[in-house]
KOLVOMAR-969562 format. One line per field, with one value per residue: residue number from 1; x, z, y of N, C-alpha, C, CB in turn. Coordinates in Angstrom, 1 decimal. Each point is the difference from the previous one (the first is absolute). Glycine has a CB too. Layout:
N
zadren <- (NUM ...)
n.u <- (X ...)
n.w <- (Z ...)
n.v <- (Y ...)
ca.u <- (X ...)
ca.w <- (Z ...)
ca.v <- (Y ...)
c.u <- (X ...)
c.w <- (Z ...)
c.v <- (Y ...)
cb.u <- (X ...)
cb.w <- (Z ...)
cb.v <- (Y ...)
This chain:
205
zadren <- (1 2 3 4 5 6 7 8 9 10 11 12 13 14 15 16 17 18 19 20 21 22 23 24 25 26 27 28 29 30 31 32 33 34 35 36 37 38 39 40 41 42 43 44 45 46 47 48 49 50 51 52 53 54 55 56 57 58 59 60 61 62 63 64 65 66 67 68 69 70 71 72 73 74 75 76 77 78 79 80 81 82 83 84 85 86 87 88 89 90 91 92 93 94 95 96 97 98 99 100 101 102 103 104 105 106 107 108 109 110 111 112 113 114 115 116 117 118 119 120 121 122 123 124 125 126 127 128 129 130 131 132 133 134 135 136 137 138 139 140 141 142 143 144 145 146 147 148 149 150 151 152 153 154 155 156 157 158 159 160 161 162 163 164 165 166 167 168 169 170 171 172 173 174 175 176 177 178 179 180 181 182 183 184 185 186 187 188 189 190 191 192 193 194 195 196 197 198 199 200 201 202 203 204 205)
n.u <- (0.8 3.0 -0.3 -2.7 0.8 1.9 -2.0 -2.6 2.6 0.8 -3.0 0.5 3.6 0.0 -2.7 1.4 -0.4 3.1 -1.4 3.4 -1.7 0.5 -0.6 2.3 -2.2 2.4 -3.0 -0.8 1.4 -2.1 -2.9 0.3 1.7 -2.1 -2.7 1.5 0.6 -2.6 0.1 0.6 0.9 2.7 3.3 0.9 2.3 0.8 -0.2 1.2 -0.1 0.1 -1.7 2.0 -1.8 -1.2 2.2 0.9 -2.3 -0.6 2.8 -1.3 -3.6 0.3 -2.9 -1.7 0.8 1.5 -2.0 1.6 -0.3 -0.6 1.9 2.8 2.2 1.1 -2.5 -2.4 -2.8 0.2 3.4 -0.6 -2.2 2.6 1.5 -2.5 -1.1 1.8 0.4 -1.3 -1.4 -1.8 0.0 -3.0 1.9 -2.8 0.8 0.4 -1.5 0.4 -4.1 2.9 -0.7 -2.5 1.8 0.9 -4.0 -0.5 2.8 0.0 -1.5 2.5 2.3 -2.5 -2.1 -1.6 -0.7 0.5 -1.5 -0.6 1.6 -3.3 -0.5 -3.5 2.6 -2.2 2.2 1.5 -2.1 -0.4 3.3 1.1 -1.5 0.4 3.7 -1.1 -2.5 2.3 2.7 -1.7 -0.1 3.2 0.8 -3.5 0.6 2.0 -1.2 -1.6 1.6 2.0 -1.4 0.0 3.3 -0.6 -3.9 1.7 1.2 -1.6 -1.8 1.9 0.1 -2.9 0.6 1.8 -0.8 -2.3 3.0 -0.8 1.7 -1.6 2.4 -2.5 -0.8 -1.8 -0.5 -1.1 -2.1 -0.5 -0.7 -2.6 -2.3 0.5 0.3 -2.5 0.0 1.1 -3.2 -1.3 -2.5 2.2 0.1 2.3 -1.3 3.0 -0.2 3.1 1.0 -0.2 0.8 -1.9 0.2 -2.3 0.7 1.2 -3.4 -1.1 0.4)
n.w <- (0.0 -0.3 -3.0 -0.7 0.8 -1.5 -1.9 0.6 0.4 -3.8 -1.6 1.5 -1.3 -3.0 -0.9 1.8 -2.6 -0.2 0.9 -0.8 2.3 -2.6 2.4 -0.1 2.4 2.4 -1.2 -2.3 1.4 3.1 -2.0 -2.5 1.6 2.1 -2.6 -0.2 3.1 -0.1 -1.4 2.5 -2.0 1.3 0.6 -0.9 -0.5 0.3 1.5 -2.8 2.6 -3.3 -2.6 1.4 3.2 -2.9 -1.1 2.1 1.2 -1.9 -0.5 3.3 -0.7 -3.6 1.1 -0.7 -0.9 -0.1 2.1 -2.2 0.9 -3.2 2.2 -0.2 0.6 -2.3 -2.8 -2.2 1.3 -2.9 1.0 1.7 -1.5 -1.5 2.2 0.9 -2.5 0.4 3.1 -1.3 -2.6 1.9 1.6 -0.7 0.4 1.7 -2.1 3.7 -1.9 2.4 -1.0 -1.3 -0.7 -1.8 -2.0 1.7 0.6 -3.7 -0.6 1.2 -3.2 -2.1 2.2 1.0 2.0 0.5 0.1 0.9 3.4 -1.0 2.0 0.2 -1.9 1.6 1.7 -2.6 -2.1 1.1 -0.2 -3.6 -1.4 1.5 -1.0 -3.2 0.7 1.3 -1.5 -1.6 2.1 0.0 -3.0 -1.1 2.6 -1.3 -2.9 -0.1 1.1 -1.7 -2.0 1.2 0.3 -2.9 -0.8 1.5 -2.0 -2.7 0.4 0.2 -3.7 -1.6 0.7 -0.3 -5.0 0.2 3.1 -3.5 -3.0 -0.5 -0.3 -3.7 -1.5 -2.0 -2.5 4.4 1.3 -2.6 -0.1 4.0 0.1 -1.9 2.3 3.2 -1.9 -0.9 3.2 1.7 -0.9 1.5 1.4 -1.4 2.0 -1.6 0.2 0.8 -1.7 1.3 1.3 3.0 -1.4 -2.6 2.5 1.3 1.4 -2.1 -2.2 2.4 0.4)
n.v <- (-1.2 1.3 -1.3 2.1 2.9 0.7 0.0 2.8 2.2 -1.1 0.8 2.0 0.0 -1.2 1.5 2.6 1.6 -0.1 2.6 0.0 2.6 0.9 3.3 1.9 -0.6 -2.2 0.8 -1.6 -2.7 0.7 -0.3 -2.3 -1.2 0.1 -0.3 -3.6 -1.4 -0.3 -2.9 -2.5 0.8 2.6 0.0 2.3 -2.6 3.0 2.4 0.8 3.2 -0.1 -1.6 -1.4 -0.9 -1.4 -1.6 -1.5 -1.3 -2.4 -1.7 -0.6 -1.0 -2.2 1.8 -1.6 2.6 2.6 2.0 1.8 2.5 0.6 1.1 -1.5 2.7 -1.1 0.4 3.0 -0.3 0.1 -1.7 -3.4 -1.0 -0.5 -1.5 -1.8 -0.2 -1.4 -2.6 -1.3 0.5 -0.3 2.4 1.3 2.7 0.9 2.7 0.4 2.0 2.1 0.4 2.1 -3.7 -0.5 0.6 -2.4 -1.8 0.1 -1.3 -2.2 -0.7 0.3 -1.4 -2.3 1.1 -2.7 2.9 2.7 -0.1 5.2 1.3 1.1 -3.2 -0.1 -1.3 -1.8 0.7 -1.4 -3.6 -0.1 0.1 -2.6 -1.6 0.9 -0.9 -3.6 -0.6 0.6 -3.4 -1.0 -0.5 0.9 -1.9 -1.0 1.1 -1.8 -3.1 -1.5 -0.5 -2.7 -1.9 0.7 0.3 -2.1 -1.0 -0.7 -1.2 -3.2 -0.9 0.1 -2.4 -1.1 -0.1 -1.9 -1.9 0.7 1.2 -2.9 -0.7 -1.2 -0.9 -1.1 1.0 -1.4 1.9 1.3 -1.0 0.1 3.3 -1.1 -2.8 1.9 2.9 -1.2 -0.9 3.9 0.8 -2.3 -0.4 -3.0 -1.8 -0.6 -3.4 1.8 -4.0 -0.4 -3.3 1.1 2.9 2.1 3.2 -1.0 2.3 1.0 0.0 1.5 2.5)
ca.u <- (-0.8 0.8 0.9 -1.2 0.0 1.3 0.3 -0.9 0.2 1.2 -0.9 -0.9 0.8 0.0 -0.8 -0.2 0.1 1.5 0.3 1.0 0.1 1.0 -0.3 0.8 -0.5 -0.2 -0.8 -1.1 0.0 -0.5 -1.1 -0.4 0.2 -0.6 -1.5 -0.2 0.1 -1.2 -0.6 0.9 0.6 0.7 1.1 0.8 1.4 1.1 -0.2 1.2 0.0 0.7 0.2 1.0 -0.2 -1.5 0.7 0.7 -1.1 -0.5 0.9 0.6 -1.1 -0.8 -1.0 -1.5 -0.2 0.9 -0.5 0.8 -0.4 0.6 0.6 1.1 0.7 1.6 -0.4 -0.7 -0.7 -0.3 1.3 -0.1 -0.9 0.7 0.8 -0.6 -0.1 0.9 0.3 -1.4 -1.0 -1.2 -0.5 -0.7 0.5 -1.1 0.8 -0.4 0.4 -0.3 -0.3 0.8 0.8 -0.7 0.6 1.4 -0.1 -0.2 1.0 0.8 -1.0 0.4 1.2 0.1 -0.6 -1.5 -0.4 0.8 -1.2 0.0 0.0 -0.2 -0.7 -0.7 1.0 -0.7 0.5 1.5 0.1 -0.6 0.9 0.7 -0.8 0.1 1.2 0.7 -1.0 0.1 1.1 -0.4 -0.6 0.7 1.1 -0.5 0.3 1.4 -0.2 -0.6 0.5 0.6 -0.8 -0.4 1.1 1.2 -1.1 0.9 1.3 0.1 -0.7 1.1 1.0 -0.5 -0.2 0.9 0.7 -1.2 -0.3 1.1 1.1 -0.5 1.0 -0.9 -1.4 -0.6 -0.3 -0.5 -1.5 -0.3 0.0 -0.9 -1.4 -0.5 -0.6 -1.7 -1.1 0.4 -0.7 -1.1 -0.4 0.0 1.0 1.4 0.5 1.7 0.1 1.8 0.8 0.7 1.3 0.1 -0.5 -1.4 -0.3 0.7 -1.2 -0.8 0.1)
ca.w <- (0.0 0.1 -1.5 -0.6 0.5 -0.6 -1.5 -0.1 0.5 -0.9 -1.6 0.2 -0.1 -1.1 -0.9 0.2 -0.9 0.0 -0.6 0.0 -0.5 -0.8 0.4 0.8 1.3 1.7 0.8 -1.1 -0.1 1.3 0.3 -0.6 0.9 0.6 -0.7 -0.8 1.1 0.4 -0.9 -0.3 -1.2 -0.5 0.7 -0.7 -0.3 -0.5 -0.2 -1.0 -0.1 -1.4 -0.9 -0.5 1.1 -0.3 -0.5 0.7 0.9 -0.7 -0.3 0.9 0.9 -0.7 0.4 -1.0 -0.5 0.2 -0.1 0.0 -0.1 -1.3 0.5 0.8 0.0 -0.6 -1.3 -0.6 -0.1 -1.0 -0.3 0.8 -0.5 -1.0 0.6 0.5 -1.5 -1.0 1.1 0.0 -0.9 0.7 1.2 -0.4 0.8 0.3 -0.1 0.7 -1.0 0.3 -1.0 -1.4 -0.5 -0.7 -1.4 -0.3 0.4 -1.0 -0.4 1.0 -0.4 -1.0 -0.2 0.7 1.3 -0.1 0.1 0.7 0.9 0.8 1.7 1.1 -0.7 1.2 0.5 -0.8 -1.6 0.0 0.5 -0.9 -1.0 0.5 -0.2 -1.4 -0.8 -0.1 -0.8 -2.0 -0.1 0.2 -1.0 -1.4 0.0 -0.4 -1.5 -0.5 0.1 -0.8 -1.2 0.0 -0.3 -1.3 -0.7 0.2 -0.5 -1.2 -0.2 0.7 -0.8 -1.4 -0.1 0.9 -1.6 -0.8 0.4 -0.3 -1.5 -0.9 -0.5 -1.2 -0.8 -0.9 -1.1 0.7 1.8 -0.6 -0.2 1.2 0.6 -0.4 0.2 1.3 -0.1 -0.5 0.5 1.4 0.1 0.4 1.4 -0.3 1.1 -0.9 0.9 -0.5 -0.1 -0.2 0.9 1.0 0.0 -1.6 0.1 0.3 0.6 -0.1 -0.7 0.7 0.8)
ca.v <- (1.2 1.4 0.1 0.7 1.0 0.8 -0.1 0.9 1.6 0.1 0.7 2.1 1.0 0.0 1.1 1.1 1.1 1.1 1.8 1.2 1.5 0.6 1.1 1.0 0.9 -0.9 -0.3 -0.4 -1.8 -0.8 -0.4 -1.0 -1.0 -0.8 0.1 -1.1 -1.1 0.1 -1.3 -1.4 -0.9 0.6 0.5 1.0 -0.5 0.9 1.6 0.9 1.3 0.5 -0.6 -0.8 -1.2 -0.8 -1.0 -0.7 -0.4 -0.9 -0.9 -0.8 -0.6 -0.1 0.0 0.1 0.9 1.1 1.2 0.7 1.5 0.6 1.0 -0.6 0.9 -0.3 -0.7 -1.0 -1.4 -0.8 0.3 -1.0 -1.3 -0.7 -0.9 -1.5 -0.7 -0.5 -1.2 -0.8 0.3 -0.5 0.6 0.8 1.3 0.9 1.7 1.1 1.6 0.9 0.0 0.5 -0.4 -1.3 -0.3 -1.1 -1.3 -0.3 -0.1 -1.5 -1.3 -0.3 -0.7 -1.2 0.1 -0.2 0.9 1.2 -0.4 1.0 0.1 -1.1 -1.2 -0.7 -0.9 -1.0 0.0 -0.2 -1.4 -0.6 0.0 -0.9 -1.4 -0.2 -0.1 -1.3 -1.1 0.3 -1.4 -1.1 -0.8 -0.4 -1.3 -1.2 0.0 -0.1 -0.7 -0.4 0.3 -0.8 -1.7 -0.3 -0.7 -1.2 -0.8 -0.1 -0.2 -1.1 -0.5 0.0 -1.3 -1.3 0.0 -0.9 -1.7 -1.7 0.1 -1.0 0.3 -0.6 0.1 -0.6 0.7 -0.4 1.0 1.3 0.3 -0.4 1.6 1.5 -0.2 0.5 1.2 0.4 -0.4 0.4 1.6 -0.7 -0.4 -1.1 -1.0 -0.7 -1.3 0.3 -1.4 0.1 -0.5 0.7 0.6 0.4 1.5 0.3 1.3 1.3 0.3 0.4 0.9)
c.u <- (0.9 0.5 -1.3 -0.6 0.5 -0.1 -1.3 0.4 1.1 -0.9 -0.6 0.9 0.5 -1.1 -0.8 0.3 0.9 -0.1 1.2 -0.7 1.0 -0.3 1.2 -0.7 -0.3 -1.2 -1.1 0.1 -0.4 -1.7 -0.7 0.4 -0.7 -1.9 0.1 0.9 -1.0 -0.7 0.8 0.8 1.1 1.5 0.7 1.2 1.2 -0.4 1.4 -0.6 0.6 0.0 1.0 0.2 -1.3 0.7 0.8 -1.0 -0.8 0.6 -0.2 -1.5 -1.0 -1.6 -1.0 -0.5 0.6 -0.9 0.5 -0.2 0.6 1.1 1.1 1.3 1.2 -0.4 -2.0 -1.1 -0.6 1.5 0.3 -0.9 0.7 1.2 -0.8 -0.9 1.1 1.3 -1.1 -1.2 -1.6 -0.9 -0.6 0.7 -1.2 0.6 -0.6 0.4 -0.4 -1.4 0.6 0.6 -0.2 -0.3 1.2 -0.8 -0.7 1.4 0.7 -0.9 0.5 1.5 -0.2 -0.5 -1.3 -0.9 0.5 -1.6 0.3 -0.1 -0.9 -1.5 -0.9 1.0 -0.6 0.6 0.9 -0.2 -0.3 1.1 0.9 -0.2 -0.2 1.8 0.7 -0.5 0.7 1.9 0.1 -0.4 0.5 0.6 -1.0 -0.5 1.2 0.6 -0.6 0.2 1.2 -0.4 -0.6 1.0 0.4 -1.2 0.4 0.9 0.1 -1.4 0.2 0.8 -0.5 -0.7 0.9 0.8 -1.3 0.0 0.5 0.8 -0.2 0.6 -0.9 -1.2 -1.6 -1.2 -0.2 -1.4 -1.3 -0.4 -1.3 -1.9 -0.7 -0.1 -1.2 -0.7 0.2 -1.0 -1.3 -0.9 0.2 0.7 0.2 0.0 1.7 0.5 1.5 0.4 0.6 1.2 0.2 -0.7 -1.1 -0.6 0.7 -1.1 -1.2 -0.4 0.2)
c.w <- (0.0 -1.3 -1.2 0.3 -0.7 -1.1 -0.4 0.4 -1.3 -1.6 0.1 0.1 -1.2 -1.0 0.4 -1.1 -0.1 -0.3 0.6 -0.4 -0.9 0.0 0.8 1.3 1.4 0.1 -0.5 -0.3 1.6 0.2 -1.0 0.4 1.4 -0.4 -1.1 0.5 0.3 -0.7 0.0 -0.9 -0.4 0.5 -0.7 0.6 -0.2 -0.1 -0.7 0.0 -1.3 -1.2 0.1 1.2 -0.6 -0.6 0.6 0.8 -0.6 -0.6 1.4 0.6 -1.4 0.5 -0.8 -0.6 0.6 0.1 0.0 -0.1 -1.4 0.3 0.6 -0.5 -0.8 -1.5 -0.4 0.1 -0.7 -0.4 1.2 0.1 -0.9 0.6 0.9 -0.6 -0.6 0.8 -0.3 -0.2 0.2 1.1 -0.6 1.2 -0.2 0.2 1.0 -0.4 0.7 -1.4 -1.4 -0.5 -0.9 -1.2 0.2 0.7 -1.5 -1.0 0.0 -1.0 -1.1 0.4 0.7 1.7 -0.2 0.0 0.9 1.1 0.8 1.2 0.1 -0.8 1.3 0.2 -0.6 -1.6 -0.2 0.5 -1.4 -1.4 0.2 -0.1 -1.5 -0.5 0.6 -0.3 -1.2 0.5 -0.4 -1.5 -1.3 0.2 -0.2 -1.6 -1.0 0.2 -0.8 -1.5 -0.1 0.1 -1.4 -0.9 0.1 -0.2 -1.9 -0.5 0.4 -1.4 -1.2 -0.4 -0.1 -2.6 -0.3 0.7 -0.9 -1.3 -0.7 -0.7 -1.2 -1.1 -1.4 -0.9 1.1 1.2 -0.4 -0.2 1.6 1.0 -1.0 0.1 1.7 0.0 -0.4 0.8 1.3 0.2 0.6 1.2 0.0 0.7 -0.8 0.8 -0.4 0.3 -0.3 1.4 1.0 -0.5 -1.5 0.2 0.2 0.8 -0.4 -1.3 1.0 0.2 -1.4)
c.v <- (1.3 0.1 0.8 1.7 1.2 0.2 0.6 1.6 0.3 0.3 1.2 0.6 0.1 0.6 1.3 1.3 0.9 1.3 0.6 1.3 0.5 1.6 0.6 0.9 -1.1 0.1 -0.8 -1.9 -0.9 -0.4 -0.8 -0.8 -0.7 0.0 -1.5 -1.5 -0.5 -1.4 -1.1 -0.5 1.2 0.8 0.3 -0.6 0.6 1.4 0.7 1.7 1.0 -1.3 -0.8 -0.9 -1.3 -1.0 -1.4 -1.0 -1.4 -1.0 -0.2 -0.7 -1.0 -0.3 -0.7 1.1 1.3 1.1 0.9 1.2 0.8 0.9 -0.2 0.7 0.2 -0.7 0.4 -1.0 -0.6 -0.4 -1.7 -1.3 -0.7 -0.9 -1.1 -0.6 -0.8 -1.3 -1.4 0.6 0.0 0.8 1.2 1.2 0.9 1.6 0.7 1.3 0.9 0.3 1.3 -1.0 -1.1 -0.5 -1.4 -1.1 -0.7 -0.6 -1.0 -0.8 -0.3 -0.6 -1.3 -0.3 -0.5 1.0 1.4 0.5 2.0 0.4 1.4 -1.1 -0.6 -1.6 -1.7 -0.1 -0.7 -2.0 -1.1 -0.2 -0.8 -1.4 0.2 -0.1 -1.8 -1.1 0.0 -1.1 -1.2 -0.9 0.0 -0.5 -1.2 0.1 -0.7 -1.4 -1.6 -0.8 -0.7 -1.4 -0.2 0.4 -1.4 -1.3 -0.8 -0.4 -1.8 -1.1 -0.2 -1.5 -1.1 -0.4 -1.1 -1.0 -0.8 0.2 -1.1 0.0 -1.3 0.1 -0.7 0.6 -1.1 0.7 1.0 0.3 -0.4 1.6 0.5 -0.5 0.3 1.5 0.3 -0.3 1.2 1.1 -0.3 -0.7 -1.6 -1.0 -0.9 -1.2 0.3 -1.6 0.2 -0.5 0.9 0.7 0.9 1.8 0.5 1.2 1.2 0.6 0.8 1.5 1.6)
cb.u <- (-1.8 0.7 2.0 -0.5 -0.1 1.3 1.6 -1.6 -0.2 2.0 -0.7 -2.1 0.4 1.5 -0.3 0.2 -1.7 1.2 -2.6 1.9 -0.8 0.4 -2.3 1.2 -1.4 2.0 0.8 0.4 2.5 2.1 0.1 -0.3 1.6 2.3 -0.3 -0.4 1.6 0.2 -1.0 -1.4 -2.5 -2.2 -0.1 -1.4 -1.2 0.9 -1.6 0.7 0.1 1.9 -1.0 1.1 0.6 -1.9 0.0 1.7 -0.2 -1.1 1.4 2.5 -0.1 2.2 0.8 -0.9 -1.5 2.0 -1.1 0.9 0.1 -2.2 -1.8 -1.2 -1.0 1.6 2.3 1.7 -0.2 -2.5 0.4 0.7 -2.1 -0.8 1.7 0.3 -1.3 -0.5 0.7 1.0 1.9 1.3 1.6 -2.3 2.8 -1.4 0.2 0.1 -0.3 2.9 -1.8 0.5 0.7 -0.7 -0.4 2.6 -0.3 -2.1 -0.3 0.6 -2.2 -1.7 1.3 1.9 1.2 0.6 -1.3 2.3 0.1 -0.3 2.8 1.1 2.1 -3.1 0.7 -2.2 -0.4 1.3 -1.0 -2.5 -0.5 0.3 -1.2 -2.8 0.4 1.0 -2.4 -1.7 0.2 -0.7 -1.7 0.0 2.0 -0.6 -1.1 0.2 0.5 -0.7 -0.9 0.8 -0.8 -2.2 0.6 2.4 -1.9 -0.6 0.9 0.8 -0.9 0.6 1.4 -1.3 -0.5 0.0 1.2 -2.0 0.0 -1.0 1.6 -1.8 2.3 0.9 2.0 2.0 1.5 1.9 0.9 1.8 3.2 2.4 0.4 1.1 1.9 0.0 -0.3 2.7 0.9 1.2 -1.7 -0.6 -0.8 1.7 -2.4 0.6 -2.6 0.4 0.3 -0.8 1.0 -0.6 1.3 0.2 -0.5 3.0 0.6 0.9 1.2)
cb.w <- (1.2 2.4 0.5 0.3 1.7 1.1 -0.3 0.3 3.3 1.6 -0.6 1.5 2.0 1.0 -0.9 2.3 0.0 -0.5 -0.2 -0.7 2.0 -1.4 -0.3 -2.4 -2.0 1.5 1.0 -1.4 -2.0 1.2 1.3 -1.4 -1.3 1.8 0.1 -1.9 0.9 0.3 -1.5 0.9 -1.0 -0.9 1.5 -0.4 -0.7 -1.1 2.2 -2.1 2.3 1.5 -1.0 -1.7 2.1 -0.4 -1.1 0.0 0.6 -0.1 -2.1 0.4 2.4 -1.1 1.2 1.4 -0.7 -1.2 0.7 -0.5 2.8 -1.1 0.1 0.3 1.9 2.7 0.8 -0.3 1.3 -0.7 -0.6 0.8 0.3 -1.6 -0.3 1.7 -0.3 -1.6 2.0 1.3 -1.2 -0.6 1.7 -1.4 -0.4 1.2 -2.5 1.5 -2.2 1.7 1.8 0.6 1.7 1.3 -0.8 0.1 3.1 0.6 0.4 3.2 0.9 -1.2 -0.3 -1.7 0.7 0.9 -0.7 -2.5 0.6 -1.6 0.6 2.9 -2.1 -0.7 2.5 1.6 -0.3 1.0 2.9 1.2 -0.4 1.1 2.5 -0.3 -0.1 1.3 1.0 -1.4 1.2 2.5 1.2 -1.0 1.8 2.6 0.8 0.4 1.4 1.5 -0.1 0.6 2.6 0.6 0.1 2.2 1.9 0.3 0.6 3.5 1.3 0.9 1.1 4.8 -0.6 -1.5 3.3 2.0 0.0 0.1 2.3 0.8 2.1 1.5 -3.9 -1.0 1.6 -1.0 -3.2 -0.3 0.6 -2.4 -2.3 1.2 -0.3 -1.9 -1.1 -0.1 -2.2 -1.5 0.3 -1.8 2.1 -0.8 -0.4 1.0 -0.8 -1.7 -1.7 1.6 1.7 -1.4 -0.9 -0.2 1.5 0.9 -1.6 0.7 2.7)
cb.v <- (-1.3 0.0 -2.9 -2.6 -1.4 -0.9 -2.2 -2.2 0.1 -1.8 -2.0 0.0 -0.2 -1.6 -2.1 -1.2 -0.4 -1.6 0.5 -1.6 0.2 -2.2 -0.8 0.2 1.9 0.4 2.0 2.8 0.3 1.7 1.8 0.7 1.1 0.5 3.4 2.0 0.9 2.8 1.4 -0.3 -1.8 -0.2 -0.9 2.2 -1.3 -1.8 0.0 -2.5 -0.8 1.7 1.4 1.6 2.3 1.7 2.0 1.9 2.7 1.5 0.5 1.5 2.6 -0.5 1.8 -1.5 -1.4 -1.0 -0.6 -1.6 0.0 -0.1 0.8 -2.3 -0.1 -0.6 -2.5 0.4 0.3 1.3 3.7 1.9 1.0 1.9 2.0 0.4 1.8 2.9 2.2 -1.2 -0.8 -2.0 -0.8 -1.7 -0.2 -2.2 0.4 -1.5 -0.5 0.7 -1.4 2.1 0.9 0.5 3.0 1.6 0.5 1.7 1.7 0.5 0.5 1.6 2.0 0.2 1.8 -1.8 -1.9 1.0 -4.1 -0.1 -1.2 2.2 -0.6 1.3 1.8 0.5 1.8 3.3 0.8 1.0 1.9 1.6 -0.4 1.4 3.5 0.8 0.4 4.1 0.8 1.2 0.3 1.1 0.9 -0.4 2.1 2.5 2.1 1.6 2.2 1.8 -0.1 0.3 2.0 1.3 2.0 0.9 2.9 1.6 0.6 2.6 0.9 1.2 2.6 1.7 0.2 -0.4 2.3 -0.5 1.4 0.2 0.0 -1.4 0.1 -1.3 -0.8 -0.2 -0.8 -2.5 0.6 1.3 -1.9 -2.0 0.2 -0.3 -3.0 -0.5 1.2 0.1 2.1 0.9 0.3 2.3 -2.2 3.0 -0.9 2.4 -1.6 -1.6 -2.1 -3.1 0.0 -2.3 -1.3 -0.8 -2.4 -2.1 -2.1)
């Protein structure tokens, strides 16, 4: 029972929902931080006060998702989005914009941000946009997922093809293929007659 226990406190920590700050204003990253504590499933893993901490921060935690400020002091935050894009492609990033700045969040989307979210922001907005950015993850790795198996499905139904294809060298066996090719389309039922081992099933199948 204790082991069962353990190994249930260890899965709820594992799908908790990783976020790195990336804001220059302390006070502003303390109090999202603790507003998005507040929610079980979710924990802030990193804070960066500048661009080039942000960058860093996120190479070492690889979060789930990123909340970044445009306004950051030393860089660029369309400059910085591009650079974690281009890390990691997948993770969704959430723009924090002033509203003089709702051009360049427009701006972010086209480069890759999931969305952008104006300050000051309700604190519901900001939760819901978190949850849609890690669902939408969600369902383009089981996509991708998907898309893999049914290759390797393909691939497997390929080979398994030409283990049961015959192999017929004779004008005999020849004409044998092509008269089962005429009857296969068909709803007609075949007897297939012949000594053990001459290829009955393999006709068959």
């Amino acid at each position: 029972a204790q082991h069962r226990g353990r190994t249930g406190t260890v899965n709820e920590q594992q799908h908790k929902i990783r976020v790195v700050l990336v804001d220059d204003v302390p006070e502003l990253r303390l109090l999202v931080r603790l507003t998005l504590e507040e929610d079980p499933d979710i924990e802030v893993v990193g804070e960066a006060n500048n661009g080039r901490e942000g960058v860093q921060v996120v190479g070492e935690t690889q979060p789930d998702l990123v909340l970044l400020d445009l306004g950051l002091p030393d860089a660029d935050g369309l400059d910085v989005l591009k650079e974690l894009k281009a890390e990691l492609p997948q993770m969704p990033v959430i723009i924090l914009t002033a509203n003089d700045s709702l051009s360049n969040a427009v701006e972010s989307i086209k480069q890759g941000a999931f969305h952008f979210i104006s300050k000051p922001y309700a604190v519901e907005e900001l939760l819901s946009l978190i949850t849609r950015a890690i669902e939408q993850r969600q369902l383009v790795r089981e996509t991708e997922t998907l898309r893999e198996e049914k290759q390797q499905l393909s691939r497997r139904l390929e080979h398994a093809e030409r283990q049961l294809a015959p192999v017929a060298q004779s004008r005999s066996m020849r004409n044998v293929r092509d008269l089962v090719e005429r009857f296969a389309p068909t709803d007609a039922n075949v007897l297939l007659l012949g000594e053990s081992g001459v290829g009955k099933e393999v006709l068959a199948n």
